[in-house]
C-alpha positions as CSV (number, residue, x, y, z in Angstrom):
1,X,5.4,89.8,65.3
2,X,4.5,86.4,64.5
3,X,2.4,83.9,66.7
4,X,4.4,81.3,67.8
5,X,2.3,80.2,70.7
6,X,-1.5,78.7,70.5
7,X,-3.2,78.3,74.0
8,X,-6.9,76.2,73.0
9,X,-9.4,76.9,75.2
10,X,-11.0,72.8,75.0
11,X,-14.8,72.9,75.4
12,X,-16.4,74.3,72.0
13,X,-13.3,74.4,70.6
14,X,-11.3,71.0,70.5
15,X,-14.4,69.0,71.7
16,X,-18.0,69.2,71.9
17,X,-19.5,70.1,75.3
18,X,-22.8,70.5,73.7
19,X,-22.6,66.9,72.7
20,X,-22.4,66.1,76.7
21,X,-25.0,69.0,77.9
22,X,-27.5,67.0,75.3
23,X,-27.0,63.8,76.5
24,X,-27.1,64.8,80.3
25,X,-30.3,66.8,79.6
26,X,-31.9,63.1,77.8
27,X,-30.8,60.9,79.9
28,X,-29.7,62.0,83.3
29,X,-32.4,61.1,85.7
30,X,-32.8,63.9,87.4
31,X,-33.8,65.6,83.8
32,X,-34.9,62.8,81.5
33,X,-38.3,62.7,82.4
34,X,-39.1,66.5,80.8
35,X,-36.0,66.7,78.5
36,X,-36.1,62.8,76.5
37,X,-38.1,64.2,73.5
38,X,-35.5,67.2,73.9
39,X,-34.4,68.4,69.9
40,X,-31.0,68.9,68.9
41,X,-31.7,72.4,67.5
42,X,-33.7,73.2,70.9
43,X,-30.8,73.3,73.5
44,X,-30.9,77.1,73.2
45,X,-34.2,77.3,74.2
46,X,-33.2,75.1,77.7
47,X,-30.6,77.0,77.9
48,X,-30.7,80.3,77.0
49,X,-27.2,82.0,75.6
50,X,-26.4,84.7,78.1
51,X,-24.3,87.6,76.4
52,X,-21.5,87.7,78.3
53,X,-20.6,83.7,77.7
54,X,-21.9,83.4,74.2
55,X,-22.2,79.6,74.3
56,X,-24.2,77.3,76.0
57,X,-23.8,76.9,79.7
58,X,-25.9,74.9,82.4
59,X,-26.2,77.6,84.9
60,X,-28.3,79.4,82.0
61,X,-31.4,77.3,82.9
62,X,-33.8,79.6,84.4
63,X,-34.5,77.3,87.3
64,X,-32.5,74.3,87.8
65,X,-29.1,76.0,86.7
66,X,-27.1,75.6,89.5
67,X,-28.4,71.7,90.4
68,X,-27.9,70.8,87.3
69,X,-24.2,71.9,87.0
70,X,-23.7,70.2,89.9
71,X,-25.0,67.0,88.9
72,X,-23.4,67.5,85.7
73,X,-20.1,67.8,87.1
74,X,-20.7,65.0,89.3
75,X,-21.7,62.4,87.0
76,X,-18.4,61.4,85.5
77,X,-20.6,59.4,82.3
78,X,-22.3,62.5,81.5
79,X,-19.3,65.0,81.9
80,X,-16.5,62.7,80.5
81,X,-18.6,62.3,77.1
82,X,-17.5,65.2,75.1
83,X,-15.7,63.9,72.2
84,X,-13.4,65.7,70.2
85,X,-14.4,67.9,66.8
86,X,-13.3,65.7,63.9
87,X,-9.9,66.6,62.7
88,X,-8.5,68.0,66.3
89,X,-5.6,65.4,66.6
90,X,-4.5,65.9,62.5
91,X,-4.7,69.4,63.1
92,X,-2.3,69.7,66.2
93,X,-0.1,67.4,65.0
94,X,0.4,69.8,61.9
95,X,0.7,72.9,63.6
96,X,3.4,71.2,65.6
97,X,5.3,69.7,63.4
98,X,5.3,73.8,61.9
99,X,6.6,74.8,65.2
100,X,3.9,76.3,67.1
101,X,4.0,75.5,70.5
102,X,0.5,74.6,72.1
103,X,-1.3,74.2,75.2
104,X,-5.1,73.7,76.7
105,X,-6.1,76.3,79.0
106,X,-9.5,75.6,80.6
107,X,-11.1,76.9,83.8
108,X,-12.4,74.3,86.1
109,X,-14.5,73.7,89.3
110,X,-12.4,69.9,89.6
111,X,-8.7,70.3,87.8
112,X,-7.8,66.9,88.6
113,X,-10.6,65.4,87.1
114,X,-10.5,68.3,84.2
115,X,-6.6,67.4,83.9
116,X,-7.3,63.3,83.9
117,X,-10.3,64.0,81.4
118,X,-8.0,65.5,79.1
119,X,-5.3,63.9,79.4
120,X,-7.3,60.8,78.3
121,X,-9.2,62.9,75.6
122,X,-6.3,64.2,73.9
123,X,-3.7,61.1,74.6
124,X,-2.3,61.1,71.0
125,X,-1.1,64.8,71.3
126,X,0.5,65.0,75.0
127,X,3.7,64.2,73.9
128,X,3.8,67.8,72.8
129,X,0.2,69.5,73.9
130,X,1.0,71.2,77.4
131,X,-2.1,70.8,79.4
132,X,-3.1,73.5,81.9
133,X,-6.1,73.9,83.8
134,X,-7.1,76.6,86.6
135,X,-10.1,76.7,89.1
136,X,-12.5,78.6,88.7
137,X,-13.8,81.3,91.2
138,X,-17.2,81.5,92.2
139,X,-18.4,83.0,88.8
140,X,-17.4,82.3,85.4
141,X,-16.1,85.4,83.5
142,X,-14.1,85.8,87.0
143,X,-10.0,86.2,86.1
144,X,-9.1,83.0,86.4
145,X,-8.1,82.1,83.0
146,X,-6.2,85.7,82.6
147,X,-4.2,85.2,85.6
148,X,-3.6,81.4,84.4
149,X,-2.6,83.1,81.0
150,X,0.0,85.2,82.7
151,X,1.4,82.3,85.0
152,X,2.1,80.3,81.7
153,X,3.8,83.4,80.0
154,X,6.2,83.1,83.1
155,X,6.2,79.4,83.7
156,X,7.0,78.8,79.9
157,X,8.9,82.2,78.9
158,X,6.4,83.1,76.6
159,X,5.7,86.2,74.9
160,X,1.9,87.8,75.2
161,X,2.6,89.4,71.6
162,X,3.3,86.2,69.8
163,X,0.5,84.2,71.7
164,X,-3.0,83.6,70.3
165,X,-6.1,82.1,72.6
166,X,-8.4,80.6,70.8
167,X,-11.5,80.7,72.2
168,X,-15.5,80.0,72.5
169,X,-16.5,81.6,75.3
170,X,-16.7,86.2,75.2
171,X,-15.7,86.5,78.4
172,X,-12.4,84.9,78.1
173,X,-11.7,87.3,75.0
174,X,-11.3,90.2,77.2
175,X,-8.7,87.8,79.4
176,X,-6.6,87.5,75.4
177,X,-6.7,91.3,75.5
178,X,-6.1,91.8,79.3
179,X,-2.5,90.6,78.5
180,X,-1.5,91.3,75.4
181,X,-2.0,88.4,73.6
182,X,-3.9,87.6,70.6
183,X,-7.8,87.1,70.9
184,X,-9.8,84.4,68.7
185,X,-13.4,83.4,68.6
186,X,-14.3,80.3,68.1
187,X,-18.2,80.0,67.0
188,X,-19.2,76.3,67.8
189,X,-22.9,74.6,67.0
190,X,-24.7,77.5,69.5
191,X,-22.6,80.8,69.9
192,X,-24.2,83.9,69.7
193,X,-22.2,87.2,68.2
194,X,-19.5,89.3,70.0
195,X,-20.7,92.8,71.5
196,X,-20.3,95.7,69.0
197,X,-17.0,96.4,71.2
198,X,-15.1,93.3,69.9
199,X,-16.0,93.2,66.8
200,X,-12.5,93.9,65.3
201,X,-11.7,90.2,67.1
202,X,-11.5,87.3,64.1
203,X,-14.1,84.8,64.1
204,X,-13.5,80.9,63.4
205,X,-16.0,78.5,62.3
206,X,-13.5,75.6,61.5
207,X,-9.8,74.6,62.4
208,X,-9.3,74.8,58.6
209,X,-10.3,79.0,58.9
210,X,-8.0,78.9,61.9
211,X,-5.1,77.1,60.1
212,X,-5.7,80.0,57.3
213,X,-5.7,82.9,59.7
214,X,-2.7,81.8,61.4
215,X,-0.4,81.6,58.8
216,X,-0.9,84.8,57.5
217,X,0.2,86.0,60.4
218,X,3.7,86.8,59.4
């Protein structure tokens, strides 16, 4: 059956959260003191990839994890500057203008400020980009963005079979596969591989490999 229905997760996919981690990490206060001379190439080694996210996260830091998610998310100039991967707006655009109906589907610890972040980040696609976000529960490979991914299926009449999440983050693969819809991996600047259990999922490096998987999916 074909895909007719793209659900994009937004951090490491459509825009780059790594950008906004590295420029907290330099130049928040609480951090700029022992991170200013911080490399590119090094976030890894600040924050350490842990297997079951695949992708950077602040709650990886060994120590300061937790305080400094909460400053991140609290610090509207550090978490609001994630711009967009070059070639997001063309590329949605195109896919809708083929038909394909699309949405953002990110977890959250703030969905009004998630929904007003993207709402401003991705302002030349809303008048066809459905924007969803869902709160997170207390950990972050909890269910919230398969039970969010079930809501829309109702919400929008959509069919799991012809829906594909695309997706940075290998916990939220399993939430694809939980309900029937198509899982994709997106591998951004610091991803780390899928367990030897997924490994039959497609991997992405670029919307362009997307764009090519996706219509050969006839």
């Amino acid at each position: 059956m074909p895909i007719k229905n793209i659900f994009w997760d937004v951090d490491g996919v459509l825009a780059n959260l790594n950008f906004a981690y590295f420029n907290f990490l330099t130049h928040h206060p609480n951090y700029k003191n022992d991170y200013s001379d911080l490399k590119w190439e090094d976030l890894p080694k600040v924050l350490p990839i842990v297997p079951k996210y695949g992708a950077l996260e602040l709650k990886t830091h060994p120590e300061k994890g937790t305080q400094m998610d909460y400053d991140f998310c609290h610090s509207p100039e550090f978490f609001n500057n994630r711009p967009l991967y070059p070639n997001v707006v063309e590329t949605l655009k195109e896919l809708n203008e083929k038909g394909y109906k699309q949405f953002t589907l990110s977890a959250t610890f703030d969905v009004e400020a998630k929904k007003k972040l993207l709402n401003e980040l991705l302002k030349d696609v809303t008048d066809f980009l459905t924007i969803e976000c869902v709160q997170h529960g207390k950990f972050m490979h909890d269910t919230a963005k398969e039970d969010m991914l079930k809501e829309c299926f109702k919400k929008y009449d959509l069919k799991a079979e012809e829906t594909v999440l695309v997706d940075d983050r290998i916990y939220n693969q399993y939430a694809a596969i939980n309900v029937g819809a198509h899982p994709v991996r997106y591998r951004c600047e610091f991803t780390s591989d899928l367990p030897q259990e997924l490994n039959f999922i497609p991997e992405m490096h670029s919307l362009d490999e997307f764009k090519e998987w996706l219509f050969a999916q006839k």
